[in-house]
N, C-alpha and C positions, 0 to 999 in steps of 0.2 A: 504494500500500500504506500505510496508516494505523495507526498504533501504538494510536489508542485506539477499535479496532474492537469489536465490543457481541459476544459472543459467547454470550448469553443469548437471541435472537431465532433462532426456527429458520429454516433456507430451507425458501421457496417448495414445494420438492419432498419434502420430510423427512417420514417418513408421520406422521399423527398418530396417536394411541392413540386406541382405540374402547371403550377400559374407559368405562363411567361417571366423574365427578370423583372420587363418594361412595366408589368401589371403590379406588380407587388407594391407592398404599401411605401417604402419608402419613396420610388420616384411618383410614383404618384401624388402622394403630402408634395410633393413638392412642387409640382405641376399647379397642385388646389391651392396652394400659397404664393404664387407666384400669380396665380388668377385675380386672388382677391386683392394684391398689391398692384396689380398693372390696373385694377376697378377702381382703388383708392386714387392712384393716382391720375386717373382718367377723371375724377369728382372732382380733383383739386386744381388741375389745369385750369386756367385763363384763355389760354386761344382757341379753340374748337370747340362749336358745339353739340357736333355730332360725337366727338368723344364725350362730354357730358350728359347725354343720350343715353349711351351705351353703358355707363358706369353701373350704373345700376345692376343693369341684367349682367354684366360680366362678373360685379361681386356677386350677385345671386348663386352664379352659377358656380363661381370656387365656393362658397361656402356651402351650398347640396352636396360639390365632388369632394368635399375634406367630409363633410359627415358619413359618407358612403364608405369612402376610399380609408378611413378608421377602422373598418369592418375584416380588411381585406390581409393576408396575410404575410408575413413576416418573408 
């Protein structure tokens, strides 16, 4: 028994996930946060206002895919 065992390596038998990489949760969060930030900053813009338009439904919709994309795994 060895105190400085790797417990970062899965065993042999551990199933592995058949999501895609792309799907898995982390790039995803990151996708959903990168939505709601390019919404925010489309609110706070000054010059266009079709980008202030769109702020809305584009936070909308990072904040549905971060609640979804929570779910999805590791």
């Amino acid at each position: 028994m060895s105190l400085h065992a790797s417990h970062s390596q899965q065993p042999d038998d551990a199933p592995r996930s058949r999501w895609p990489r792309a799907l898995r949760r982390g790039p995803m969060e990151t996708l959903a946060t990168v939505l709601i930030a390019a919404g925010v900053l489309m609110l706070l813009q000054p010059f266009s206002l079709t980008l202030y338009g769109y702020s809305f439904v584009t936070t909308l919709i990072g904040v549905v895919m971060f609640t979804f994309v929570t779910k999805f795994p590791e």
